[in-house]
N, C-alpha and C positions, 0 to 999 in steps of 0.2 A: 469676309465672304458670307454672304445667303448662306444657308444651310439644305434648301431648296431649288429646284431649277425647273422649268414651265415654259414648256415648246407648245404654242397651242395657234389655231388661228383665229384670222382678222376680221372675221365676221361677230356678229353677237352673239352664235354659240361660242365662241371662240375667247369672246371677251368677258363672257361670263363667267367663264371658266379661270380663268385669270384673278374675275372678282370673289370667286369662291374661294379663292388660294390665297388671296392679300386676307381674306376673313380669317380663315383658319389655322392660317403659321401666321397672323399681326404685322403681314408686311415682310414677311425674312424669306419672301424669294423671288428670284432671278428672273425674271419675266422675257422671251423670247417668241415674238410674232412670225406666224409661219403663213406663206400664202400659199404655197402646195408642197405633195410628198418629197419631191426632190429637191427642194430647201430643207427640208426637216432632215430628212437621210444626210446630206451635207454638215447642216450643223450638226449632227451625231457622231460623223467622221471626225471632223475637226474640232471635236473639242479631244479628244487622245485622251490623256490620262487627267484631263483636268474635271472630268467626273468624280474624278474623290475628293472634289474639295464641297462636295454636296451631298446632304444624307441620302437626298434619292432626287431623282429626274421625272418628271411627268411629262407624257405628249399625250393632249386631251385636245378631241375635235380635227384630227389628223393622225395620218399614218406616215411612215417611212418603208421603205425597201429594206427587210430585212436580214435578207440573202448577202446584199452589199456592204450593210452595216457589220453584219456576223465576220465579214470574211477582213473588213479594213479593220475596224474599233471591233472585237469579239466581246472583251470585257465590259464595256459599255450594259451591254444588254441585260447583266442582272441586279443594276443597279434603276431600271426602266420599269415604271408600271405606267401602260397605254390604256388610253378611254377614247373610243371612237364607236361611231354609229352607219359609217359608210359601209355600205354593202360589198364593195366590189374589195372592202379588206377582211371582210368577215375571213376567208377563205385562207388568207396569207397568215394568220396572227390564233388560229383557232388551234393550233399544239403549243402557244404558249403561256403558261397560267399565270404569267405577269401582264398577261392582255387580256382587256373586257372590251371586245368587239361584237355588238349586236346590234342589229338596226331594232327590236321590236324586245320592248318593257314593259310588261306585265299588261299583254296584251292587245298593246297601242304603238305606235313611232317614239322612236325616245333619238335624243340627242346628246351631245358629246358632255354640253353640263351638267343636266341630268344624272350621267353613269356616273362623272367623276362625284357630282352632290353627295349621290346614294353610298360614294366610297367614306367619303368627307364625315359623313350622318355616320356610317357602321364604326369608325374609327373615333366617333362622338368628340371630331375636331370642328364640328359646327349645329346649329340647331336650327331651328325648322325655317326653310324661306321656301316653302314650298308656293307660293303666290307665282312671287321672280321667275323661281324656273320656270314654272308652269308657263307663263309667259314668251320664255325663250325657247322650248320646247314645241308650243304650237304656232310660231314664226317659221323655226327652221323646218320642223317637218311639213308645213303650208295648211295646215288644220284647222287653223285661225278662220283660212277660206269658205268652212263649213257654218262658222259661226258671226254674230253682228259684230262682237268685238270688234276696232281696228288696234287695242292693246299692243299686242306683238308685234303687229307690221311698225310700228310709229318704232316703238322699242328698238328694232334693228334699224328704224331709218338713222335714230340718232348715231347711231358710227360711222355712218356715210355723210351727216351733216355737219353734225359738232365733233366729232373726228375720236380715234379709237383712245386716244389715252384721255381725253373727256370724261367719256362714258365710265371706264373703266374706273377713274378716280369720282367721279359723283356715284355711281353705286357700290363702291366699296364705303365709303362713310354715310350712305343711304341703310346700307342693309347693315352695317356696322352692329348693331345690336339690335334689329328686331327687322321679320320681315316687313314687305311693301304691300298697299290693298290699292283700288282703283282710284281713290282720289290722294295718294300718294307718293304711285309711282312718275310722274313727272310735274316739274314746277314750275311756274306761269310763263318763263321767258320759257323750256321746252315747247311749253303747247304753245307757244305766240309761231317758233317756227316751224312745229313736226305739220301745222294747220297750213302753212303757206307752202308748206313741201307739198301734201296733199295735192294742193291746186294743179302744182307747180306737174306732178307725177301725171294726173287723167290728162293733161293737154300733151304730152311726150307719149303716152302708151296712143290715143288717139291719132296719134300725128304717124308713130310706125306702124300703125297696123293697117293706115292706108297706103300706106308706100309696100307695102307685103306682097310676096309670089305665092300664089295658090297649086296645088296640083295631085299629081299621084308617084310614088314610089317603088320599086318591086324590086325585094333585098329578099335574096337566097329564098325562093318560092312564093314571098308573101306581099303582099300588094297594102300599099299605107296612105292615106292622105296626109300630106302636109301645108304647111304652109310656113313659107321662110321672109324673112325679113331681118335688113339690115341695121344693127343695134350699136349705136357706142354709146347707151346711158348705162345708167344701175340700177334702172325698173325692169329688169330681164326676168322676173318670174313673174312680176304685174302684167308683165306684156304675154308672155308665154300662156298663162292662163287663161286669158282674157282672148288669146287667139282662140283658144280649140276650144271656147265656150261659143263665140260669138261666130266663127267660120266651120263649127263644127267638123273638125281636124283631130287624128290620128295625132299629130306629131308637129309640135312650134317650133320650127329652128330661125336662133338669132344669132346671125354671124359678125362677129366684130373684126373688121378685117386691119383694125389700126393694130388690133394683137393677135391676130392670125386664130381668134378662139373661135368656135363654136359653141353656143350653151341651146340647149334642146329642153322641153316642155313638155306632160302627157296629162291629160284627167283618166285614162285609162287604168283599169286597174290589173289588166291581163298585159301588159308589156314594161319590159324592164330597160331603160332607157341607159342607166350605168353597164349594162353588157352592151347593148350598141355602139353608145361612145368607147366603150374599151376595145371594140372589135374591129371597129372604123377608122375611129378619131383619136386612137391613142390615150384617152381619156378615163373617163368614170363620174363617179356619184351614186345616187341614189337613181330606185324604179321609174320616178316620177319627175325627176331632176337632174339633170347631168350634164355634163361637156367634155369637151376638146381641143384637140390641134387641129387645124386646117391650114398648117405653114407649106409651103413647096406649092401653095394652088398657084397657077400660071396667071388665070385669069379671074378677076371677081364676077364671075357671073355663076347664077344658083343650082346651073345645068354642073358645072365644073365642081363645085362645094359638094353636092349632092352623090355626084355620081364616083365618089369613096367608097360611098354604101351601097350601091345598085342602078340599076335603070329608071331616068326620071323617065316615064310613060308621058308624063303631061302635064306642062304648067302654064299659066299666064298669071297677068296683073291681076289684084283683086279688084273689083270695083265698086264694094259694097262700104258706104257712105256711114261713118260712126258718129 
């Protein structure tokens, strides 16, 4: 048996977090992919007393329902130290001091690798890969977008291309004893494909941002522009951004209706996008990033998706030619 166990998610904050943990216990522990809270709250139930067969448990890049947990598995919980950056669990996890929940480090967005690194570093079970994180950091909090870099973007694409236990095993023997710099964080078959992903991405964000609903909003007194369009890729924050840069919009929603999700988009810095989806949509996230459910809608149209939140005022097609 691992001596360790590691509920984290499937994203690149997710899988970094994983690769920091094969660094620092050499491989001795138990790796568990989580794609939201209510998987993670399940496997914490269900594992009952098989938590003593592990020095300790990490959930990094994800939260659980604690209420639930405390009340089914109790004992569990003080064998649990949490690292998460999601705002919308700041609130749930802030009276207990085996959880580091804060969206904002030392001054800037931090994410889920990040907090657990800095734990990693204090406990001097690992040394400096501060490149990497850095990397992964300005990916998940979208930061990257500020700068020429596409570093970070390409880095998270690789888990969507070359697929998560890929990733996870080429940067555990990458970072294996020293960090990564620019001409060696990926190696020529990488960029042969992260280049034809590229391509592959401007012609799919193009293609739905003309197929997109333009309009107006009015949720609880306040009036929003948005514009909504229908998503089944995995370019949902290329596309989101690229809306309310280019349609100069309030608010990107991309509905996927093959999973009943909602994922929503802001460049705004005065609106918090994880309280709306938690309000609305059942959901959460981050200020600037978030989503939901939109299961039980009757009909797929953006009058019925929308009007969870409030009165659509006004939509039509977009017609503006990218």
């Amino acid at each position: 048996m691992k001596p360790y166990k590691l509920l984290t998610h499937t994203d690149m904050d997710g899988a970094a977090c994983a690769i920091l943990a094969n660094i620092a216990y050499k491989g001795n522990t138990d790796i568990t992919y989580i794609n939201n809270p209510n998987d993670c709250t399940k496997k914490l139930i269900a594992m009952g007393t098989e938590y003593k067969n592990y020095e300790g448990i990490f959930v990094t890049d994800c939260s659980f329902d604690v209420d639930e947990v405390q009340q089914e598995n109790p004992k569990i919980l003080n064998h649990i130290k949490l690292f998460d950056h999601h705002l919308t669990a700041v609130e749930d996890f802030k009276a207990y001091k085996w959880a580091t929940v804060t969206e904002i480090l030392d001054g800037r967005p931090t994410c889920g690798a990040e907090l657990f690194y800095r734990y990693l570093q204090n406990k001097g079970l690992i040394t400096k890969r501060d490149f990497f994180i850095e990397q992964v950091r300005l990916y998940d909090t979208w930061e990257f977008a500020k700068y020429s870099s596409q570093m970070p973007k390409y880095l998270a694409t690789m888990v969507f291309k070359l697929g998560l236990q890929y990733t996870v095993k080429a940067f555990t023997e990458r970072l294996a004893k020293k960090d990564l710099n620019e001409l060696t964080l990926f190696n020529e078959y990488e960029r042969t494909i992260l280049a034809y992903e590229a391509e592959r991405e401007a012609k799919d964000v193009s293609g739905f941002m003309q197929t997109a609903y333009k309009g107006r909003l009015e949720s609880e007194g306040k009036e929003y522009s948005f514009c909504l369009t229908y998503n089944n890729s995995r370019y949902t924050s290329s596309i989101g951004n690229k809306i309310c840069e280019e349609y100069r919009v309030d608010i990107a929603f991309m509905v996927n209706l093959n999973h009943d999700k909602i994922e929503v988009r802001t460049t705004r810095d005065d609106l918090n996008l994880g309280e709306i989806m938690s309000k609305f949509y059942a959901g959460g996230g981050h200020p600037k990033a978030s989503g939901g459910d939109i299961a039980g809608i009757a009909e797929d149209t953006a009058k019925a998706i929308l009007g969870k939140m409030g009165k659509v005022i006004e939509i039509g097609k977009t017609k503006q030619s990218l």
